[in-house]
C-alpha positions as CSV (number, residue, x, y, z in Angstrom):
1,X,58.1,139.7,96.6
2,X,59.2,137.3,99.2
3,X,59.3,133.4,98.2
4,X,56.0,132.8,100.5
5,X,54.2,135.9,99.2
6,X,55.2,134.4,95.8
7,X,53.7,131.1,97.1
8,X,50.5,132.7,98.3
9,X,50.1,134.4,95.3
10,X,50.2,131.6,92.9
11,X,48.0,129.5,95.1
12,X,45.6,132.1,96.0
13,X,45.4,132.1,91.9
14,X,44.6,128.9,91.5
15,X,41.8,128.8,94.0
16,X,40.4,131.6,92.4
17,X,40.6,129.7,89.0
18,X,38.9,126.4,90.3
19,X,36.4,128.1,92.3
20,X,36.3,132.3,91.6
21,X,33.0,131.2,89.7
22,X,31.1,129.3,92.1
23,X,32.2,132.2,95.0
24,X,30.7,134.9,92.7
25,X,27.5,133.0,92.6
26,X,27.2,132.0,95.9
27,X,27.7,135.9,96.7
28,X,25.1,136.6,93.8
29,X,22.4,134.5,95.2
30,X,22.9,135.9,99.2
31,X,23.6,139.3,98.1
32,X,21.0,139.4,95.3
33,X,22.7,142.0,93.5
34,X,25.4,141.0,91.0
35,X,27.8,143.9,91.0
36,X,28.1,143.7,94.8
37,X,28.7,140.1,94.1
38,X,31.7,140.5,91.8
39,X,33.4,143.2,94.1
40,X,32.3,141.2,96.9
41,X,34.4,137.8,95.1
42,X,37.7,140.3,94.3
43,X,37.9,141.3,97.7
44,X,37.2,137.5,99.0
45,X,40.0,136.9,97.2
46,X,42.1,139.8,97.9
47,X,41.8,139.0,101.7
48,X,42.1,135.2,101.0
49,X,45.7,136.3,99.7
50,X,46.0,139.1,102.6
51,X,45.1,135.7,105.4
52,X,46.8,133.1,103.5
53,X,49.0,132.4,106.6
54,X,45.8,131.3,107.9
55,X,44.9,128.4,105.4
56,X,45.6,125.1,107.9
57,X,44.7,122.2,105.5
58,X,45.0,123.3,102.0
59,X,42.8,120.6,101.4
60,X,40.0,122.5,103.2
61,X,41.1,125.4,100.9
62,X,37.5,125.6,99.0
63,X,35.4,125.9,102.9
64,X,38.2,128.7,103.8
65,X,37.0,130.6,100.6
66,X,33.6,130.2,101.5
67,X,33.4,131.5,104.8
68,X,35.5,134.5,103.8
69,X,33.2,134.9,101.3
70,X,30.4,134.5,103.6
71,X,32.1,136.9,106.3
72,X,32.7,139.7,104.0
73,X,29.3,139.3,102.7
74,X,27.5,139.7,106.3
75,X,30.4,142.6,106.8
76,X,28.7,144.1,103.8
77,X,25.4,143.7,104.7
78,X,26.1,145.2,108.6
79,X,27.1,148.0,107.0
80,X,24.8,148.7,104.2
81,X,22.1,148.6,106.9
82,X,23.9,151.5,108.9
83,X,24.4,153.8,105.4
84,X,21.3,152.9,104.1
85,X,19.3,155.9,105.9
86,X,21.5,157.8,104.4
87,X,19.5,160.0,101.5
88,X,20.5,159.1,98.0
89,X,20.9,161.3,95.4
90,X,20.6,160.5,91.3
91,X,19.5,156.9,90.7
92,X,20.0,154.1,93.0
93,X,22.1,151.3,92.7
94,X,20.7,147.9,90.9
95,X,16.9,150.1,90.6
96,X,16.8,147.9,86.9
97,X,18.0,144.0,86.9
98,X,21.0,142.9,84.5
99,X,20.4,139.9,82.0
100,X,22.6,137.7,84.1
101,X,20.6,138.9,87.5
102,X,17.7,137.8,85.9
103,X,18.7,134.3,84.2
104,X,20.5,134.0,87.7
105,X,16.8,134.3,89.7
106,X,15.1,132.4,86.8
107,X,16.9,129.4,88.3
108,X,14.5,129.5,91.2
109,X,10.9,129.8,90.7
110,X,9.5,133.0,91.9
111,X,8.4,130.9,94.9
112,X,11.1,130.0,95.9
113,X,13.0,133.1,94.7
114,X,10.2,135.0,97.5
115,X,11.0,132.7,99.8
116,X,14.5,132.8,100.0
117,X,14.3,136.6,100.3
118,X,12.3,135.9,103.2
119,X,14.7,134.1,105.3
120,X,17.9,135.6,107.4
121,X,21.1,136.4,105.8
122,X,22.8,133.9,107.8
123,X,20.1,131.2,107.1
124,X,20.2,131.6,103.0
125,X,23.8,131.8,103.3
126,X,23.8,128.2,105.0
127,X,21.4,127.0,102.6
128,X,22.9,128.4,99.3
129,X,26.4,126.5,100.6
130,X,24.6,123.5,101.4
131,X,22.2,123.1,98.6
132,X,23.4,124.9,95.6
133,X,27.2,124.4,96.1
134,X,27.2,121.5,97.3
135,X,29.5,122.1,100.5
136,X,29.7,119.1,102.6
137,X,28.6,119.5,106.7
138,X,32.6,119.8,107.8
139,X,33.2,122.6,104.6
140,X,29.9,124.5,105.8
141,X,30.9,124.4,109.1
142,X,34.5,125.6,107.8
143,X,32.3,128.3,105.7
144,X,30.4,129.4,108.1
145,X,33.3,129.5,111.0
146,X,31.4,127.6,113.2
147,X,31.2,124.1,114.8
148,X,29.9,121.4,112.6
149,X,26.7,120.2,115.2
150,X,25.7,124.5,115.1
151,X,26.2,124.5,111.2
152,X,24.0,121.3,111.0
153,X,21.6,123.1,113.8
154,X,21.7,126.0,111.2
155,X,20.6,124.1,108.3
156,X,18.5,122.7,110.0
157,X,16.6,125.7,111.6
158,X,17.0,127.2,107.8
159,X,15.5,124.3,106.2
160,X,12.3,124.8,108.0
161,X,12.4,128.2,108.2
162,X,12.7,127.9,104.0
163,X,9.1,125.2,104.2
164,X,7.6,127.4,106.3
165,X,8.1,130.7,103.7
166,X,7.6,128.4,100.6
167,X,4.3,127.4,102.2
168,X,3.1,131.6,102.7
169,X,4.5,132.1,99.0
170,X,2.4,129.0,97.7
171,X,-0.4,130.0,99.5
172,X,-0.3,133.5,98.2
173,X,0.3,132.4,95.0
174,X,-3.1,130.3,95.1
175,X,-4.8,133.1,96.2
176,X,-3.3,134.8,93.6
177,X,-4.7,131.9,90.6
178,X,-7.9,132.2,92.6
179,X,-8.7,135.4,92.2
180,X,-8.0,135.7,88.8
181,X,-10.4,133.0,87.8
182,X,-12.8,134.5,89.9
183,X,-12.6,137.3,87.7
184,X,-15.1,137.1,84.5
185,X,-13.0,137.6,81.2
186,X,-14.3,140.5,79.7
187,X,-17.0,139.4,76.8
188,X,-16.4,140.6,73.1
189,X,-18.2,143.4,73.0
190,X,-16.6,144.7,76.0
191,X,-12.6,145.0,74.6
């Protein structure tokens, strides 16, 4: 192994020690399905030490993770949609959550969980870098390999787009409450 390789390597370990965590949720939360997730953070990894010739400002190394992170994600996704007319056989993958899947998603309320689901790929993935991880306008631009006014028109368009779904998933959920009051309990005799 060459000096740099040796370099890359030990770097590229160290990234994955401060922030390996916070890329496997991030990739948990877009991807909804925690065993893509953690193959989806090795391989971010993997090809962050494959591109590490390509880290500019080590300072910026946390945004560079993120948008390969985000980039193999959406590669993922593109793809999944191509295979996923193909017929499976046997029992499909993630039919029954995990525990962690679950207290993952119980961080949102189902709302909000619905909601989410609702929105673009692209438009989560802005939102989950801005809001949940914290990623400031230059790292989300960095993240999202675009320039920082179309990141903030991103989050921006994603933003609304997640008031507009939130408002549906409350208003389904008060039609919901609604209907179930407008149902008489059944009396005593009755059960």
């Amino acid at each position: 192994m060459t000096r740099d390789r040796a370099t890359a390597r030990a770097v590229v370990e160290e990234l994955f020690r401060l922030h390996g965590g916070e890329i496997y949720s991030y990739l948990a939360r877009m991807l909804r399905d925690d065993e893509l997730a953690a193959d989806l953070a090795q391989d971010t990894f993997v090809k962050a030490y494959r591109a590490f010739d390509s880290l500019e400002e080590p300072a910026r190394a946390r945004a560079w993770l993120y948008q390969i992170a985000n980039r193999t994600a959406l590669d993922e996704l593109r793809r999944r949609k191509i295979v996923r007319f193909v017929p499976w056989t046997g029992e499909s993958r993630g039919s029954a959550r995990s525990a962690e899947e679950i207290a993952l998603h119980g961080r949102f309320s189902g709302e909000m969980d619905r909601a989410l689901a609702a929105l673009p790929e692209r438009q989560r993935g802005a939102l989950l870098l801005a809001e949940v991880h914290d990623l400031t306008g230059l790292e989300l631009a960095a993240a999202l390999g675009v320039s920082h006014v179309a990141a903030r028109a991103l989050l921006t368009r994603a933003r609304e787009s997640l008031r507009q779904a939130l408002a549906v998933e409350r208003a389904r959920s008060a039609e919901r409450d609604a209907a179930k009051t407008a149902r008489p309990e059944p009396a005593e005799d009755d059960r």
